[in-house]
N, C-alpha and C positions, 0 to 999 in steps of 0.2 A: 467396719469402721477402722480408720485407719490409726498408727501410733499417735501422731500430731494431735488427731482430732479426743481420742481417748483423753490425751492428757490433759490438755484442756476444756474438759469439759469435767474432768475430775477437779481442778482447778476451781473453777466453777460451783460446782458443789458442796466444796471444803467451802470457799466462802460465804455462800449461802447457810450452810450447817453452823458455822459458825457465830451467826448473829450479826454479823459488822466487824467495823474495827475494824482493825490493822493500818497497813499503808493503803495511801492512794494509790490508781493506777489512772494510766492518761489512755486516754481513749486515740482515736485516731483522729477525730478535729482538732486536737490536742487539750480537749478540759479532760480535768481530774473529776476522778470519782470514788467515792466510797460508801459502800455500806452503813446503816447504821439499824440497828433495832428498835424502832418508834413507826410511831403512826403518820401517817402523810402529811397531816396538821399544826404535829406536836412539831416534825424537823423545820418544815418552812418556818414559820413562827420563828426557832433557835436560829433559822442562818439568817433571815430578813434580822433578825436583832443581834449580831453576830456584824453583820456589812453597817448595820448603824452602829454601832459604839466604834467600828473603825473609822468612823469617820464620812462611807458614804452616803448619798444623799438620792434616795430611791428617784428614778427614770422612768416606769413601767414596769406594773407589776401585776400578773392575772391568778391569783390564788388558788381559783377554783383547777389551772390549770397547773398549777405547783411551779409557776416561773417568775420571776423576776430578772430586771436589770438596773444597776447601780451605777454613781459615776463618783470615783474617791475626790477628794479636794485636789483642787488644782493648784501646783506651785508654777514660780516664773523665776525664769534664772535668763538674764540676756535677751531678754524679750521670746524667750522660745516659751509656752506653756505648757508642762507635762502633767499627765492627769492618765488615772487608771478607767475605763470600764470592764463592770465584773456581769456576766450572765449566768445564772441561777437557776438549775431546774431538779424538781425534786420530786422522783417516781416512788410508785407505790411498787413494790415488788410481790408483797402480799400484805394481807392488815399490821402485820406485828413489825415489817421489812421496808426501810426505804432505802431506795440509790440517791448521794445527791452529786450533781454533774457541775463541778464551776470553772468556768471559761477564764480568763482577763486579760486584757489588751491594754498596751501601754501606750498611750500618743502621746507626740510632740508635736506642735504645730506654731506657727508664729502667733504672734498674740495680736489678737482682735484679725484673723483670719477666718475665723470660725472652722468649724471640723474638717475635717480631712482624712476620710476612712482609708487612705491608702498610705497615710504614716502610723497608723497603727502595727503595732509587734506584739505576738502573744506572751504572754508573761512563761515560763518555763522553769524558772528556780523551784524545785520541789518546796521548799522551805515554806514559801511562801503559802502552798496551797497545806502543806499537811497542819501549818499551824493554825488556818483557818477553819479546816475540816477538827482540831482539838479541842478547837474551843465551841464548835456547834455541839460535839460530840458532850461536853463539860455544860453546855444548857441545855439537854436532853438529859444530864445526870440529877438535874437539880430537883 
């Protein structure tokens, strides 16, 4: 096994050994993810209610399959409409272990055009996701 791969997979391990927590990290579709130590049930539950008190107003959501997708309040500034969709999915890594994955796309689109998946931008500010990931992590403490 090569150095690269050693060390990453140490990487790996510490986090897992660890429980959760910490910072996110962004995968390559570009969602965040992070560990947390709850059961597959308990975490959906915290971040489905976590995306509603923000404001979003659930789109589709399959439980059984740990996903959801959200869509935050839309403002209008100029006749342009901007509004967030947020995608949600949240593994079981083992009973005690979940990953949760969350995606968000920002659109701008003219108003009464209806959607336009090719003005979508993915959201990238860390802030935005670690504080979202602190407060699932803060109703999983309760």
């Amino acid at each position: 096994m090569g150095r690269m791969k050693r060390a990453m997979l140490a990487v790996v391990l510490a986090a897992c050994a660890s429980g959760g927590g910490g910072e996110a990290t962004t995968e390559i579709d570009g969602s965040w993810v992070r560990s947390f130590a709850a059961d597959r049930d308990a975490a959906y539950h915290a971040a489905l209610g976590v995306f509603t008190a923000e404001g979003y107003v659930l789109h589709s959501a399959n439980p059984l399959a740990g996903t959801f997708t959200a869509k935050s309040p839309a403002g209008e500034t100029a006749g342009v409409v901007d509004y967030r969709l947020a995608h949600v999915v949240v593994e079981s890594l083992r009973r005690d272990l979940v990953r949760i994955r969350i995606g968000i796309v920002r659109t701008r689109e003219p108003s009464g055009a209806g959607r336009r998946p090719n003005n979508d931008r993915p959201v990238r500010d860390r802030a935005v996701y670690e504080a979202l990931f602190d407060r699932i992590g803060s109703e999983l403490a309760k």
